[in-house]
C-alpha positions as a Markdown table, in Angstrom:
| # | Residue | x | y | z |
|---|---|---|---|---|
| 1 | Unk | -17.8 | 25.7 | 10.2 |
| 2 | Unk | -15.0 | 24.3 | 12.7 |
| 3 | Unk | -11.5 | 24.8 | 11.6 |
| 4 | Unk | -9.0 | 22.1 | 12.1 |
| 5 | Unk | -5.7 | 23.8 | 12.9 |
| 6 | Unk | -2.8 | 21.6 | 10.7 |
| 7 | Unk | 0.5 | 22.3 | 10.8 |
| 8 | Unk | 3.4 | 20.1 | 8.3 |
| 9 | Unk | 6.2 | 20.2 | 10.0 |
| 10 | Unk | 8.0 | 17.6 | 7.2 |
| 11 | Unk | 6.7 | 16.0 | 3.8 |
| 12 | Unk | 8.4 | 12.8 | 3.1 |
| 13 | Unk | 9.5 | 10.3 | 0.1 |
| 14 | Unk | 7.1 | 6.9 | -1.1 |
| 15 | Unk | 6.9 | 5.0 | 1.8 |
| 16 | Unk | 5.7 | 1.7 | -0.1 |
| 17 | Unk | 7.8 | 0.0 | -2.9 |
| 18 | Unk | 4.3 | -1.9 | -4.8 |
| 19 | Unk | 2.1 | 1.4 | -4.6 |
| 20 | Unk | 2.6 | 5.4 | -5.0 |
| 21 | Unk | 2.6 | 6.6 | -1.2 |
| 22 | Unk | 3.8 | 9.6 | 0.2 |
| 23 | Unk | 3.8 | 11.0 | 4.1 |
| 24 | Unk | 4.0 | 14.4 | 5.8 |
| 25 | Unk | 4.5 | 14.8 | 9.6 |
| 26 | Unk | 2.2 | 17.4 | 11.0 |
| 27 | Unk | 1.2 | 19.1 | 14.4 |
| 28 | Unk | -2.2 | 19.0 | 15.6 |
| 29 | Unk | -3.2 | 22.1 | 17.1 |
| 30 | Unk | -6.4 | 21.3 | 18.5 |
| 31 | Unk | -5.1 | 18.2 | 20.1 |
| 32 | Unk | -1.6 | 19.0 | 20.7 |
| 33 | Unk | 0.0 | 15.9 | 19.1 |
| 34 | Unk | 2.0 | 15.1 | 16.3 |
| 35 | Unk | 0.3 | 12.8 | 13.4 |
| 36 | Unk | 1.7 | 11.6 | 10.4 |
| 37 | Unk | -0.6 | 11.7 | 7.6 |
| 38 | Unk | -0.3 | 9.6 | 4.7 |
| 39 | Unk | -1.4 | 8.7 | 1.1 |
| 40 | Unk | -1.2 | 5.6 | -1.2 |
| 41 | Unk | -2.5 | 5.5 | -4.4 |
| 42 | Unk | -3.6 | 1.8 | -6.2 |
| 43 | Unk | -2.9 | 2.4 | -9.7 |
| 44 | Unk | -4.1 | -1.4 | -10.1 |
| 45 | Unk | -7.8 | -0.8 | -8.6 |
| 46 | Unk | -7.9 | 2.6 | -9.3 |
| 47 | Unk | -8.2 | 3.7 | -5.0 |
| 48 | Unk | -6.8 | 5.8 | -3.0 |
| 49 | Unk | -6.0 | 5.7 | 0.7 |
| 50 | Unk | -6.0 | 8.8 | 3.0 |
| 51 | Unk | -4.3 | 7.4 | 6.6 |
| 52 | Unk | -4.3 | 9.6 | 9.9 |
| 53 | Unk | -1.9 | 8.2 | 12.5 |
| 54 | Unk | -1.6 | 9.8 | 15.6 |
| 55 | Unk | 1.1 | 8.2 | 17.5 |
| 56 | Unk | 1.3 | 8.8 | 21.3 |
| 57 | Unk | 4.2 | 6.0 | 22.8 |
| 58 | Unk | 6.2 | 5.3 | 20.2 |
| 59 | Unk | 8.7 | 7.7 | 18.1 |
| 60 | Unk | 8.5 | 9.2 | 14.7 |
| 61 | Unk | 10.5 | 6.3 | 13.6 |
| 62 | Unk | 8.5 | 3.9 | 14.9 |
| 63 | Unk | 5.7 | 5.3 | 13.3 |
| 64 | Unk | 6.9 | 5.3 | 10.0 |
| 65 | Unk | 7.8 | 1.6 | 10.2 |
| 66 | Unk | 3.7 | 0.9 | 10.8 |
| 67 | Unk | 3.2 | 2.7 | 7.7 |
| 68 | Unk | 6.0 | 0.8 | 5.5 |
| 69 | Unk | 4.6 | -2.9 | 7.0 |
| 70 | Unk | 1.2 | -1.8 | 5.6 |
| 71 | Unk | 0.2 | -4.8 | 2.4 |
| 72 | Unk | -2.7 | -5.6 | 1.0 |
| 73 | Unk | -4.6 | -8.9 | 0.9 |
| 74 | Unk | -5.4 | -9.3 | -2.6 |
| 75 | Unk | -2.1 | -8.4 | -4.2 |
């Protein structure tokens, strides 16, 4: 079995004001690159969303703004 080397650098607040989210910054070992990972759970459809976003231009920051303009086209 391959082992994916994770490392959370930073776990961070709800991200979405409609939806339970949450965010941690990690480091990718294999790859050598920060990703944020991210969840947001629809209470209303019962789903959940697992989101990888590797980032490799653009600042933390900036990544975390992608994340808060996500919406959803049947609320």
């Amino acid at each position: 079995m391959l082992r994916h080397e994770i490392r959370i650098k930073k776990i961070g607040p709800s991200f979405l004001n409609k939806h339970t989210s949450f965010y941690s910054i990690c480091y990718d070992e294999d790859h050598k690159e920060t990703v944020i990972n991210a969840v947001i759970h629809r209470d209303d459809i019962k789903k959940l969303y697992d989101i990888e976003l590797y980032y490799y231009d653009i600042s933390i920051a900036e990544g975390l703004e992608v994340l808060k303009s996500i919406t959803f086209l049947d609320e």
